[in-house]
Phi, psi and omega in degrees: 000320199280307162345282170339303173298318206261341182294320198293316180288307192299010184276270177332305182304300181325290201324312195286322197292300185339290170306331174293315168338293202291343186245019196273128179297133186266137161313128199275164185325308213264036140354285182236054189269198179004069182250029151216160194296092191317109171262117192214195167213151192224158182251357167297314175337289171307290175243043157038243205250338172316078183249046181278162165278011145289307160322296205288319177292336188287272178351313171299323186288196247344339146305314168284333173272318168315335188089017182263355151307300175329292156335336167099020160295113192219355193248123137285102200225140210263148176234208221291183179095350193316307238256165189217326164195179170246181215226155193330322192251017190040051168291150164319105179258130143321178213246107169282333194267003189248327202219052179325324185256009177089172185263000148313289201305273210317300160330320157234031144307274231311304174322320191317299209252039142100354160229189220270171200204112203233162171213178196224128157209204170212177198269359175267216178246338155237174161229170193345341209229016188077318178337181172250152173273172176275027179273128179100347188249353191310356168256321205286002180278296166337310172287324181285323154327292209262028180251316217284326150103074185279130183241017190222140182222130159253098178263121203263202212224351188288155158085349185272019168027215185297355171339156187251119173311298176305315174302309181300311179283349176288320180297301177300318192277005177260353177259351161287320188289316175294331151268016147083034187238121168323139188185109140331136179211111212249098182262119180243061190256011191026065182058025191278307212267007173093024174341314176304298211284355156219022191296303222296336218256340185266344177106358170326161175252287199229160175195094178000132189232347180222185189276196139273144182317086189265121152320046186189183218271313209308214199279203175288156180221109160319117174305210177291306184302354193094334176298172186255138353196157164284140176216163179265171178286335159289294179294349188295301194309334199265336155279356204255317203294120189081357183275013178339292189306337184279004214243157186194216172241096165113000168209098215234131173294167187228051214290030180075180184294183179253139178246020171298139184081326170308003170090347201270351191240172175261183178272026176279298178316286194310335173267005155277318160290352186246354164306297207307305216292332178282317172315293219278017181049073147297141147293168213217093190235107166291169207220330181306195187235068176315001144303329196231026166319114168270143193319309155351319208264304203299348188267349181269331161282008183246328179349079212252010161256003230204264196320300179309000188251353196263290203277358212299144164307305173355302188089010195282146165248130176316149160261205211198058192296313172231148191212116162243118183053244177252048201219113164224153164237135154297004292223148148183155195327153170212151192324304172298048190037043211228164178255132116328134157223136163260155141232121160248123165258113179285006202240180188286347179214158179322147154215169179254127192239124156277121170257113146238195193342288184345300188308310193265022169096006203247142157272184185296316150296011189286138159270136199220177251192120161219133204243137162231125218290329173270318169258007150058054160247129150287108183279356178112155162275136190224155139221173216023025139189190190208122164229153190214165175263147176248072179016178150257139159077006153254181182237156155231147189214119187238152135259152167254110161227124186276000000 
């Protein structure tokens, strides 16, 4: 009897568990994406709307020969122009003369050789370049993304007139989920509506935090017409300062693509934007012509101590602790408890920048380990602070660890 009695509860106990099981709502596809900051390449920076499926493929091998696969570059992501009209029942068409086998085929090239595959489209009625947009297609596109088997979608911001920023990204990303493929969602709406504070509650991956990224150091520049605005790698930076707190793991401020390499900065330059960019766990999206490296571009983009500090798991985004005039340091947390430091100069001629202890959360009598990150040196053990002469418009970017 007493068997009975216990078979019989544990009968029960099933029954009662079973329905809890059954109503726990399953997770959407895009769950568990970019839960360190999407390291890729965009072909905008470089060749604008100049766009094919030869180009795009070529790009791909050269991303696997260069070693920036290797380096953790996985993403291929095609930006505007692919697209040209829709078709009687108003599907999306790619450029047949630009993309002769379609864009399945370029997708799974890009798969052939073990990475990802991105598109561009906008939350508007057209995007930036005129093409047509998703505004009204958002599911019926979304099904077409994932038949091409696109795993990044960069949804841009032109053209959307009165549109509700939050809502239009809510959208696209539940019509991403509903078709049932992990798909990265990169909101390129450039900070107007203030993105941080709802990317993360709508499913963004990443989400512009700036205007866009002009190939060069300085400030902000009113364009040709007088709007605002352009920006340099300085104001973008400058623009990055309190938004920390919204950036995380599977959801990232976004201070636009990288223009390392693309000409317009020296490389001086250019490794400082790409130091900042790993401190603030920026996606680390290149913009350049990976065919045509000069090594100088390629060891800054290979940097695979600097990229660990970008991917580090914490997920943490750097800050901006001091600032005298054009002398600043950065920091940020990394998972074994130890710091990222940038010391940046901003100004036209060398100078010597001090980080200290204080700054970075450490006390002043902590003995601490300091590594630099570019010249792949062990600097010695130091307390309470560290100083260095600093390049002008360069960085030395170290670890601390105590």
């Amino acid at each position: 009897m007493k068997m009975m009695r216990a078979l019989l509860a544990i009968f029960f106990c099933i029954l009662l568990f079973v329905p809890a099981v059954i109503a726990q709502p399953s997770a959407p596809p895009s769950a568990n994406l970019a839960l360190t900051p999407p390291m890729g390449w965009n072909s905008w920076n470089k060749f604008a709307c100049n766009v094919s499926e030869d180009m795009i493929k070529s790009m791909a091998d050269a991303m696997v020969k260069s070693g920036m696969k290797d380096a953790g570059y996985v993403y291929v992501n095609i930006d505007d122009c692919w697209q040209v009209s829709r078709d009687a029942n108003a599907n999306i068409v790619a450029d047949p003369q630009r993309f002769p086998h379609g864009m399945k085929a370029v997708g799974d090239y890009i798969h052939s050789l073990g990475l990802k595959f991105g598109v561009y489209s906008d939350a508007g009625s057209k995007t930036c370049a005129g093409r047509p947009g998703g505004l009204g297609h958002e599911y019926q596109d979304a099904l077409q993304y994932a038949a091409w088997g696109v795993d990044y979608l960069k949804y841009d911001w032109c053209n959307a007139t009165t549109q509700d920023a939050k809502a239009s990204y809510a959208n696209i990303r539940a019509a991403l989920d509903a078709s049932g493929r992990p798909i990265v969602l990169s909101i390129c709406e450039w900070g107007t509506a203030k993105p941080w504070l709802w990317g993360k509650e709508v499913g963004g991956n990443l989400w512009r935090s700036t205007g866009d990224i002009q190939d060069r150091w300085g400030g902000q520049q009113k364009w040709p017409d007088g709007t605002c605005c352009s920006n340099g790698v300085l104001s973008i930076i400058d623009q990055e300062v309190g938004l920390q707190s919204y950036a995380g793991p599977g959801h990232w401020n976004d201070p636009d693509m990288l223009e390392v390499g693309n000409g317009g900065m020296t490389d001086v330059e250019y490794r400082s934007h790409f130091s900042l960019w790993a401190l603030l766990a920026a996606p680390l999206i290149a913009g350049n012509d990976l065919r045509d490296m000069r090594p100088e571009i390629h060891d800054i983009l290979t940097n695979k101590e600097v990229i660990a500090v970008n991917q580090d798991a914490l997920g943490r985004e750097g800050e901006r602790v001091a600032k005298s005039g054009d002398l600043e340091v950065w920091a940020k947390q990394l998972k074994d408890g130890s710091r990222a430091v940038i010391l940046l100069n901003r100004g036209a001629t060398e100078q010597s920048i001090t980080a200290n202890w204080e700054d970075l959360g450490y006390p002043n009598n902590v003995s601490a380990a300091v590594h630099d990150l570019w010249s792949h040196k062990d600097l010695g053990k130091s307390t309470e602070k560290f100083s260095a002469a600093v390049a002008s418009h360069g960085v030395v970017m170290i670890t601390v660890k105590p």
